[in-house]
C-alpha positions, 0 to 999 in steps of 0.5 A: 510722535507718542512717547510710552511715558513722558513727564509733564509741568503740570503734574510734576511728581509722577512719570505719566505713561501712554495708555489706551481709554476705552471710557471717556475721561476729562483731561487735566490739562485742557479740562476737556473731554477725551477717549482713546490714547492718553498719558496717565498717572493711575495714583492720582487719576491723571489723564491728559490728551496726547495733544495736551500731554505733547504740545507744540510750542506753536502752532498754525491753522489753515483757516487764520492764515495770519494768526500764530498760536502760542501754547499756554497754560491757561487763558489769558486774561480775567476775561472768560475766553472761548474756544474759535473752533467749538465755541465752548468755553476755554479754562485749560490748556489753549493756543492763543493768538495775540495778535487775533485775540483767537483761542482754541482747544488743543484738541480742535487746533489738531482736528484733522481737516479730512478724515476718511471714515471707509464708507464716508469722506468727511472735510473740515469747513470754518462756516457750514453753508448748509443745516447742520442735521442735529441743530438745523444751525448753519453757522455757530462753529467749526464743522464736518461736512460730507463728501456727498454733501448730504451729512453736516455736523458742528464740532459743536453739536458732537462735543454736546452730543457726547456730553448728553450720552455720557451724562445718560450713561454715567450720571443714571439719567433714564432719558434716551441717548441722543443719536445722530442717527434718528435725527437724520433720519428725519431729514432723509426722503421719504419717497425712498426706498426702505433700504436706501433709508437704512442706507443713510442711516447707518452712514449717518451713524458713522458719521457721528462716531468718526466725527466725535472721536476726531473731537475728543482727540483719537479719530481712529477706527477703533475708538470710533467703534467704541464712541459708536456704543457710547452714543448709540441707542 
C-alpha cells in the first residue's frame, strides 16, 4: 500500500510526499539507485524507494526458506556486507538475516519472481544454469530468465548496465551506452532470417528494460519505456 505522504525516521523534519521519477535518483535510505514512484522532500533533495520509505518490519524470501529477514537501518557489523541478491555492496537500509548471516537490498528482496513484460514472461531464479547475455557468467547473482528460455540476465549485470548509461548521460562521458540489445545480438543465429534477427532483438530490448525497472523498484510498464530511453543507443 503507497500512502500520498508519509513521515520517515530517517529524515525527521520534513513530511516526505509520493511522487513520480521520470530520471533515476539514489536513494537516502538504501543508497541505492532508483526511478519512478518515490517519497520525496523536494527542500532537501531527499528521495526514498517506496520499498525504503515503507518497509516491512520483516520479511521472507521464497529461495532461503529458513531465513527471517529483519529490516535495519544500516548493516550490521564493522564488516563490509553485500547484497545475496545482487552481490553489491550493502551501506544502507538492508533485511538481515541473523540466523544466515544473509543481506539484501530492500529493493531486490521485493524483486518480483515473475514479471510479464507483454511480448516476454520473465521468472526469477537463485542461480542461472545458462550464460547470462551480457557477462557470458552463469552464476554470480540473482537472475531473470525468460519464458522461452533464450533471454538471461543477472540482476547484477542490469543494476551495472544502468550504472554505465547513466554515467554516459549524466557524467559527459562520450563512450557509447551499453545496450542489451547489440549484445544479444551477438548470441542470435545467424542462419536466420533478418527479420526473426530484428525480432530477437527487440524482445531483447525489452528485456532489458523490464528487468531493470524491476531492479530499481518500479517494474511497470511506464518506467519501463523511460529506462528504455535512458539505456537505448
Amino acid at each position: 500500500m503507497k500512502f500520498t505522504a508519509i513521515r520517515h525516521f530517517s529524515h525527521p523534519n520534513h513530511t516526505l510526499k509520493l511522487a513520480h521519477s521520470a530520471v533515476p535518483f539514489r536513494c537516502d535510505g538504501c543508497k541505492e539507485p532508483g526511478i519512478g514512484a518515490a517519497y520525496k522532500c523536494v527542500t532537501c533533495n531527499f528521495d526514498l524507494h517506496t520499498h525504503c520509505g515503507i518497509p516491512s518490519p520483516t520479511v521472507t524470501h521464497p529461495f532461503y526458506t529458513k531465513c527471517a529477514f529483519e529490516f535495519l537501518s544500516r548493516p550490521p557489523g564493522a564488516e563490509e556486507r553485500y547484497c545475496n541478491a545482487c552481490e553489491k555492496r550493502v551501506t544502507g537500509f538492508t533485511y538481515h538475516c541473523k540466523l544466515c548471516g544473509f543481506d539484501l537490498h530492500p529493493c531486490c528482496a521485493k524483486l518480483p519472481m515473475a514479471i510479464n513484460g507483454g511480448d516476454v514472461k520473465l521468472y526469477l531464479y537463485d542461480r542461472l544454469t545458462a550464460a547470462c547475455n551480457r557477462c557470458g557468467r552463469k552464476g554470480r547473482s540473482w537472475s531473470y530468465r525468460s519464458s522461452c528460455k533464450k533471454y538471461n540476465l543477472h540482476v547484477a549485470c542490469a543494476k551495472e548496465i544502468l550504472a554505465d548509461s547513466c554515467r554516459e548521460i549524466y557524467g559527459g562521458g562520450g563512450g557509447r551506452i551499453t545496450c542489451l540489445r547489440s549484445t544479444l545480438e551477438m548470441h542470435v543465429n545467424h542462419s536466420k532470417t533478418k527479420g526473426n534477427a530484428q525480432r530477437y532483438s527487440d524482445v531483447a530490448a525489452l528485456v532489458l528494460q523490464v528487468v531493470v525497472s524491476a531492479v530499481l523498484g518500479d517494474p511497470t510498464t511506464l518506467i519501463a519505456g523511460i529506462v528504455g530511453q535512458l539505456i537505448s543507443t
